[in-house]
C-alpha positions in Angstrom: 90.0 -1.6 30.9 89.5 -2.4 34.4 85.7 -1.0 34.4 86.3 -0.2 39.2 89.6 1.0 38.3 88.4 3.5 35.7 85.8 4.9 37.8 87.7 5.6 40.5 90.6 7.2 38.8 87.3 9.2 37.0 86.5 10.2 40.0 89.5 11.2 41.6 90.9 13.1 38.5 87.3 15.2 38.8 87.8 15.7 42.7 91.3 17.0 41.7 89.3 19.1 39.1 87.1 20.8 41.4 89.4 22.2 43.4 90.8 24.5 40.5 89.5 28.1 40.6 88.5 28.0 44.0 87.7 31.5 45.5 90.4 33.6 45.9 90.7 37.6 46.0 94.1 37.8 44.8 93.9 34.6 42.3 92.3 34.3 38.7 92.5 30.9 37.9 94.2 28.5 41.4 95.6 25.9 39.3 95.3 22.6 41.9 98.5 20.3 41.8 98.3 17.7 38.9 99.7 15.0 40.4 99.2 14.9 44.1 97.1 12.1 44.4 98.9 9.5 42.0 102.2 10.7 40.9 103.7 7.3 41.8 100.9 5.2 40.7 99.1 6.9 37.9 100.0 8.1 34.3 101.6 4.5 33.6 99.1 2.7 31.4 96.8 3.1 28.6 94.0 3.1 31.0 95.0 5.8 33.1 95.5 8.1 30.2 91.6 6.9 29.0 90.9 7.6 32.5 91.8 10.5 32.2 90.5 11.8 28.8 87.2 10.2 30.4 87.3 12.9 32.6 87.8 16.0 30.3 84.6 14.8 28.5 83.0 14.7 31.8 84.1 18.3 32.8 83.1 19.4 29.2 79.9 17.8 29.6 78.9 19.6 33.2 80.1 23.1 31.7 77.6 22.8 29.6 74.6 21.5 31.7 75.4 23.0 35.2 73.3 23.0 37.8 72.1 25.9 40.5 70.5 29.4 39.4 70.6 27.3 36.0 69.1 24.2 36.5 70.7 21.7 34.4 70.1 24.5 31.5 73.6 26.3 30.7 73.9 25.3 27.3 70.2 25.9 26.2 70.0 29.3 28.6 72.8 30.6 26.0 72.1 29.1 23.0 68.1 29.3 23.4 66.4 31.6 25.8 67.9 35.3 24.0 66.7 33.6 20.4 63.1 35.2 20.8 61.7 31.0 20.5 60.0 31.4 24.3 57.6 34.1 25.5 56.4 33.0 29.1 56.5 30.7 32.1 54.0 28.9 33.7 55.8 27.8 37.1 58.6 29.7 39.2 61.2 26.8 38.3 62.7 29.8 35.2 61.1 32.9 36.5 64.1 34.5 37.1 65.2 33.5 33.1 62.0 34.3 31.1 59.5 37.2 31.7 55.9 36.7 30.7 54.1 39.7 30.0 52.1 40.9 33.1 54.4 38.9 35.6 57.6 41.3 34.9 60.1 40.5 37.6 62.8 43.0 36.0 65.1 40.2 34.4 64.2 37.9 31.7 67.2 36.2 29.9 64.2 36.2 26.8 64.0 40.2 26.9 67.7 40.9 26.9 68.4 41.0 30.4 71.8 38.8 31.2 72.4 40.8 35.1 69.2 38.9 36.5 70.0 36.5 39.5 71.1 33.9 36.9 74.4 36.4 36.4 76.4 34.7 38.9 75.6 31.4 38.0 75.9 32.0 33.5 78.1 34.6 33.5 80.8 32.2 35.4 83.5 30.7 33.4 85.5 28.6 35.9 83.8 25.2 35.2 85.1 25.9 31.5 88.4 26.6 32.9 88.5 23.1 35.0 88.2 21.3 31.8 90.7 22.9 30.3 93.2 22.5 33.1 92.5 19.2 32.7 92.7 18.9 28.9 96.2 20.6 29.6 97.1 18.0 32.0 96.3 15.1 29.8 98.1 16.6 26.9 101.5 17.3 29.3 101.2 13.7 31.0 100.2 11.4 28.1 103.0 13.1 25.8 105.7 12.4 28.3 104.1 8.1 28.4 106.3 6.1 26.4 104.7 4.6 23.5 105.3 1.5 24.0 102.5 1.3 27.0 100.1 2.1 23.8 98.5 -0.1 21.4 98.3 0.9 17.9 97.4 4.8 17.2 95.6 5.1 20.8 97.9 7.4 22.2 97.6 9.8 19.4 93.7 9.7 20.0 94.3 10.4 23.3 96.0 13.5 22.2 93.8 14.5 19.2 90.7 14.7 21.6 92.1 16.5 23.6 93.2 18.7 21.9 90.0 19.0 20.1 88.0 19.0 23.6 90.5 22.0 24.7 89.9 23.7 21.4 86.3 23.3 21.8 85.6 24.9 25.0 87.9 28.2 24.2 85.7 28.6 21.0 82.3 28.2 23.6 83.6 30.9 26.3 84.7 32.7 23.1 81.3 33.0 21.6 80.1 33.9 25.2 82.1 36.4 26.6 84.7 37.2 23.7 88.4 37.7 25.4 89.0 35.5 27.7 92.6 34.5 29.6 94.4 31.8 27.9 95.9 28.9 29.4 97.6 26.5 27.0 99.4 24.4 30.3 98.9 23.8 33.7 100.5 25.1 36.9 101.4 22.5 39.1 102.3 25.5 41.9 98.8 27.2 42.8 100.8 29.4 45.7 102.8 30.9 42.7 100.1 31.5 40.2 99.3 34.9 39.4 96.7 36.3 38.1 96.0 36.5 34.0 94.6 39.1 31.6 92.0 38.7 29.3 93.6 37.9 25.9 91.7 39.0 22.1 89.1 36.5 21.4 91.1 36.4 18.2 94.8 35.3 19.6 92.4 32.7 21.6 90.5 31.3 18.1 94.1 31.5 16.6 95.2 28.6 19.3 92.0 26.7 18.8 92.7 26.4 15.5 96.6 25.3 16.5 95.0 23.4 18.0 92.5 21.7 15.5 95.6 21.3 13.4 97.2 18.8 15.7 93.8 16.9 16.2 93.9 16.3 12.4 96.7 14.9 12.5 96.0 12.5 15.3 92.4 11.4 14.5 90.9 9.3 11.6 86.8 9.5 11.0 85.3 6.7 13.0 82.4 4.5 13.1 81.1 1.7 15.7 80.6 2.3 19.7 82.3 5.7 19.5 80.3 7.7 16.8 79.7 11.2 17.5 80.2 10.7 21.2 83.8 10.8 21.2 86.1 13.5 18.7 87.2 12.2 15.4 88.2 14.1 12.1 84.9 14.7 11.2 84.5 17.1 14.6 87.6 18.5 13.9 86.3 19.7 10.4 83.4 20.8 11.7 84.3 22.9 14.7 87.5 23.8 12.2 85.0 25.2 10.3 82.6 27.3 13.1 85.3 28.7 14.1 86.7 30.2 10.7 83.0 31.4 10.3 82.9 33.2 13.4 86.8 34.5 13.1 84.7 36.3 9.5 82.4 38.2 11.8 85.0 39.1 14.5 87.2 40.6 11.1 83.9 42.4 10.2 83.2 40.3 6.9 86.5 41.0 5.5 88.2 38.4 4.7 87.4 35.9 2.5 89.7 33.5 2.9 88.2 32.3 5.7 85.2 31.5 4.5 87.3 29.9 1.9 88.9 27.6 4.6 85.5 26.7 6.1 83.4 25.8 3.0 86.7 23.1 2.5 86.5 22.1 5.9 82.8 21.0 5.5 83.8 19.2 1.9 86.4 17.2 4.1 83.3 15.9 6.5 81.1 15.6 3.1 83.9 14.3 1.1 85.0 11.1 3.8 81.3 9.0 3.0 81.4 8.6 6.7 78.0 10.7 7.1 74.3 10.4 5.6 71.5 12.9 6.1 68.6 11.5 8.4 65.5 10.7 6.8 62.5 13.0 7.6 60.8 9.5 8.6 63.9 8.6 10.9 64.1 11.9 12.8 63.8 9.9 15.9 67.3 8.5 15.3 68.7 11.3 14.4 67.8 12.9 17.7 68.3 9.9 19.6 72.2 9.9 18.9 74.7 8.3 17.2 72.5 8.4 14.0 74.8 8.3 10.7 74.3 12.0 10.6 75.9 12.9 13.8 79.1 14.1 13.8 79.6 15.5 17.6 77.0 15.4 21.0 77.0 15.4 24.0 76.2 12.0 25.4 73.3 12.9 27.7 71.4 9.8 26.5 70.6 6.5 29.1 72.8 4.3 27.2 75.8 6.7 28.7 74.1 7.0 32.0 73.8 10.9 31.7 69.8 11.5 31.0 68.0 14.3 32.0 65.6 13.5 34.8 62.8 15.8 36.4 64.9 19.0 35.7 66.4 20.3 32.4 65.6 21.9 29.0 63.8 18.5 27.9 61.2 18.6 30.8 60.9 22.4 30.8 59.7 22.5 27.4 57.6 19.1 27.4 54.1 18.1 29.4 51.2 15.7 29.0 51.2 13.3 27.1 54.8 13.4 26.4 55.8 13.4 30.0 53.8 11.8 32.5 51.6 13.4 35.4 52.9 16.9 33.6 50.0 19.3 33.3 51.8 22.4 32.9 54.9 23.3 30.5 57.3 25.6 32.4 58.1 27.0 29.4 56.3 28.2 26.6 57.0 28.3 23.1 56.5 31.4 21.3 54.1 30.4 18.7 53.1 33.4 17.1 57.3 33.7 16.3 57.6 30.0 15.0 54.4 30.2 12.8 56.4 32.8 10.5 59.6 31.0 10.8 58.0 27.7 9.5 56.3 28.9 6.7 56.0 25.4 4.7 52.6 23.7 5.7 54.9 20.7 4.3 57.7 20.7 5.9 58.6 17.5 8.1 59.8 19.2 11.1 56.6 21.0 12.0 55.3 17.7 12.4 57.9 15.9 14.3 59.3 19.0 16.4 56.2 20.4 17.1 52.7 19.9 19.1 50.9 22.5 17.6 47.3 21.7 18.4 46.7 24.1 21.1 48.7 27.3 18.2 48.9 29.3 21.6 50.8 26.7 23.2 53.1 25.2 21.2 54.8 22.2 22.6 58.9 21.1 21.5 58.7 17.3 20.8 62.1 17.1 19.1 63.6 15.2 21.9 60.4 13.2 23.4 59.4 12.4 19.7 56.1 13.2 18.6 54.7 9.7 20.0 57.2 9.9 23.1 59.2 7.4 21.6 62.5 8.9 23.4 60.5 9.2 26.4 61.7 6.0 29.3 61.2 5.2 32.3 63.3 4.6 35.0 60.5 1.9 36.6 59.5 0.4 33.8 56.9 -1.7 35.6 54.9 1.0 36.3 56.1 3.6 34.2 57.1 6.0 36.5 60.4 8.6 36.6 60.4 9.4 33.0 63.4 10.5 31.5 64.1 11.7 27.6 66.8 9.6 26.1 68.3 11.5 23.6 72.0 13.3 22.9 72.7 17.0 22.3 74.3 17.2 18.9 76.6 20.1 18.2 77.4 19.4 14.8 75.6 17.5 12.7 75.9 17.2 8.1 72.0 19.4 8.0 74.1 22.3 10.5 77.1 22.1 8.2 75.5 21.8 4.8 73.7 24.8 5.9 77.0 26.8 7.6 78.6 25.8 3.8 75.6 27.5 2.0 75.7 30.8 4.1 80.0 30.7 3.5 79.0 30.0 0.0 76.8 32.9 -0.6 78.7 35.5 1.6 81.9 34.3 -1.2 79.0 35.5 -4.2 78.8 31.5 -4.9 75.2 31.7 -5.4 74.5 28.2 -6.8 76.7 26.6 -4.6 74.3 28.1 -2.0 71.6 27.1 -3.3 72.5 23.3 -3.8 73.7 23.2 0.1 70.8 24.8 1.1 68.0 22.9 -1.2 69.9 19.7 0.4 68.6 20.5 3.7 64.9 21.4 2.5 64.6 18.2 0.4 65.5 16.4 3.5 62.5 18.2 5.5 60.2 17.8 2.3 60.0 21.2 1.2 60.5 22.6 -2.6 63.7 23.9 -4.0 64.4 27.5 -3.1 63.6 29.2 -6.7 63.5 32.7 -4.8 66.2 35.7 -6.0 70.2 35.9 -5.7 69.2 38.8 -3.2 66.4 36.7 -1.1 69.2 33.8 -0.8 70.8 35.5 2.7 67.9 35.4 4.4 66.3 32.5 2.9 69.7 30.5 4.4 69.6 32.2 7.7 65.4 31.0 7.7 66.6 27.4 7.0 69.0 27.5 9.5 66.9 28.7 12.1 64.5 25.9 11.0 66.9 22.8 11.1 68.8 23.8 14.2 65.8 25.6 16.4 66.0 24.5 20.2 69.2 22.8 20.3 71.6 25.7 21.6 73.1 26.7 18.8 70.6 29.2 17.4 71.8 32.3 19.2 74.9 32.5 17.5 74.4 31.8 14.4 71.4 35.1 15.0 75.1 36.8 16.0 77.5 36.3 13.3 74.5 36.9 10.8 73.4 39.9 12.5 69.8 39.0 12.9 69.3 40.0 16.7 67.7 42.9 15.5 65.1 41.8 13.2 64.1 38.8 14.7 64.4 39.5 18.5 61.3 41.8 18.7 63.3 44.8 19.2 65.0 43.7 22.6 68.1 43.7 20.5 68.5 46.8 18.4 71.4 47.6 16.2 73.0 49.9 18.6 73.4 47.3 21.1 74.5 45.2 18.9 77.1 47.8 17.6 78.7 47.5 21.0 78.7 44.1 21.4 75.4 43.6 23.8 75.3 40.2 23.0 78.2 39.4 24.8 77.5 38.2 28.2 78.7 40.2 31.1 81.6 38.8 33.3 80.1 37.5 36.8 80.7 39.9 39.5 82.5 37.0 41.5 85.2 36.5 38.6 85.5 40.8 38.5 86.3 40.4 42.2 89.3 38.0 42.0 91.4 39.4 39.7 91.7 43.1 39.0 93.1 42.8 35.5 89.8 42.0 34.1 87.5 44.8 32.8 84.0 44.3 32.2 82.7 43.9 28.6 82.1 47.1 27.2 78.3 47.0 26.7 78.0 46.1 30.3 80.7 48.3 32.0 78.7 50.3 34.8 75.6 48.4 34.5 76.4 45.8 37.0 
């Protein structure tokens, strides 16, 4: 590929992006023409269309780590601050997302609080709809390329991640706000469009899964340059089988054949040889990226140019000595919480995710490594502008042995479970569960907590398990959850625009 050429196009198909869901009080979603720029030039070669999948990833990517009231946090605000894991702040860069104690500002993402200032900012979902319109525009364009401007199965890549890509992002707003408006194409007449309902979070997890199908079809498991970092089969299983788990908890536990569905799903990914738990020793690898556990990131790591520098969840929960010239963490870990989750004096992770000398100030080291061996610097020389170079994983073989084991045991197959789950722990260096059939539940749920703890995922698996209320502290009590208070309220902005929309129930009149 002609490296200018492709950043350029990049840059132009993300300009064209932006202008999608600009504010409007009659308009929902203002779809931006697809073609304006480059109808007679573009959507010709094999390059354009990589181009142009090059750009849904980048969308997806700054969905999920958006800047303003957030601070480069998004994906960690949802997955991470609700969980109960933090307790205070030490500097106004999150006071208005964590109350500590004495300083009580009113809103605290931490206590329950999802209307803070941070509302408008989190509780937005056009820069989810931008990727989407442009997963809908690749998928429309680079069906209609001949093949014959293809080499060998890349055009059906093309389409397989995006499709994937598109199916991801509905299953994130999903877990976030539950209905949401569905938009399976894009409008190439903005002045026409009108404005669109919400649509059941199940009819939307119904055409993710469509979705998924045609992604199977399309994609083969992969190795080399592209591992983890770009969809294959194996993300397909595995967000295949999230999806199936959470479709459970929507149905209220009740049908099994999901759970069927997902537990074969995760053999597919175990099944293909194509992925190896990390050992305990290796844990910098497998944080790193691309580690032969991996199965999908986010490339936020400085080989892909998108590291986290000054701002972000990495520096927000690191200081001295793991980051330079940082005396103070912003935030701080709640210690007193993470003692009783990791109960195993033991247990690998303690040691490598965890600074524990100072037990009232825990600090995370599971991206900076316990010797900052992820930490670099932009300056080498003289080691200054540090920056954390590690990936996000989404899903990874320890998240879906672990998803397997709770399917498993919610199906009665106890020892099933129990192999899934006493995979994970032999991993980490801790002893076979040998507790009770009726221990196993929360014994899994424990684990889980324990493998996938600060990597913004944690908050919903706390939701389909219902755990919110015994492991929140009593912010989240049962009758909250009973009405669906861990959904996060529709921004005030989005409410504004388009008149169809009502408000979450648990949050109707509260805003």
């Amino acid at each position: 590929m002609n490296t200018k050429k492709s950043y350029v196009v990049i840059l132009l198909l993300l300009l064209m992006a932006s202008t999608i869901l600009l504010p409007s009080c009659k308009k929902l979603l203002n779809f931006a023409p697809e073609d304006a720029p480059y109808e007679g030039s573009f959507w010709k070669t094999q390059d354009d269309a990589l181009s142009a999948l090059a750009g849904v990833y980048s969308l997806s990517r700054k969905s999920m780590f958006r800047g303003g009231n957030s601070r480069n946090m998004s994906h960690f605000s949802y997955g991470d601050l609700s969980t109960g894991e933090f307790n205070k702040v030490n500097s106004d860069f999150v006071l208005s997302f964590l109350v500590e104690g004495d300083r009580y500002y009113g809103t605290g993402i931490n206590i329950g609080d999802f209307i803070g200032p941070y509302l408008e900012d989190l509780g937005e979902w056009d820069s989810y709809y931008k990727t989407i319109n442009m997963a809908n525009t690749v998928l429309q364009k680079v069906n209609g390329m001949p093949n014959s401007v293809f080499t060998e199965n890349r055009k059906n890549r093309i389409l397989g991640e995006t499709y994937f890509l598109r199916a991801f992002n509905y299953f994130y707003m999903v877990r976030l706000w539950g209905d949401v408006p569905l938009v399976l194409k894009n409008n190439a007449d903005p002045v026409s469009s009108s404005n669109l309902p919400r649509v059941s979070e199940k009819i939307v997890l119904d055409s993710a899964l469509a979705d998924l199908a045609k992604a199977q079809k399309f994609l083969k498991f992969t190795t080399g340059n592209d591992h983890s970092v770009s969809a294959d089969k194996g993300a397909v299983f595995a967000l295949k089988a999230n999806i199936l788990r959470w479709k459970y908890f929507l149905g209220k536990n009740t049908d099994n054949t999901l759970l069927t569905e997902a537990v074969a799903s995760i053999d597919s990914i175990t099944n293909a040889g194509t992925y190896a738990l990390v050992p305990a020793t290796n844990f910098s690898n497998l944080y790193k990226g691309r580690s032969s556990e991996a199965i999908f990131e986010i490339a936020t790591s400085l080989v892909q140019n998108e590291f986290q520098l000054g701002d972000g969840f990495f520096y927000a929960t690191s200081m001295q000595p793991y980051i330079k010239d940082r005396s103070q963490m912003p935030i701080v870990l709640n210690g007193d919480l993470l003692e009783g989750i990791y109960q195993y004096d033991n247990d690998a992770r303690i040691a490598y995710n965890f600074d524990k000398t100072d037990v009232d100030n825990w600090i995370l080291t599971k991206y900076t490594g316990p010797n900052s061996e992820n930490v670099k610097f932009r300056n080498p020389e003289n080691s200054t502008n540090p920056m954390v170079d590690c990936n996000i994983p989404i899903f990874r073989l320890g998240e879906q042995l672990l998803l397997k084991a709770e399917c498993k045991e919610l199906l009665g197959n106890f020892s099933g479970a129990r192999t899934d789950l006493n995979a994970v722990r032999q991993r980490a260096n801790v002893d076979d569960f040998n507790g009770s059939d009726a221990e196993l539940r929360t014994e899994i749920f424990e684990e889980t907590y324990r493998e996938i703890a600060f990597e913004g995922q944690l908050w919903y698996v706390m939701i389909r398990n219902n755990q919110m209320p015994a492991y929140t502290e009593g912010r989240f009590p049962q009758n909250r959850f009973d009405l669906e208070g861990w959904k996060w309220p529709i921004a005030r902005s989005i409410l504004q625009k388009n008149q169809l929309l009502v408000q979450n129930k648990y949050w109707n009149g509260k805003l």
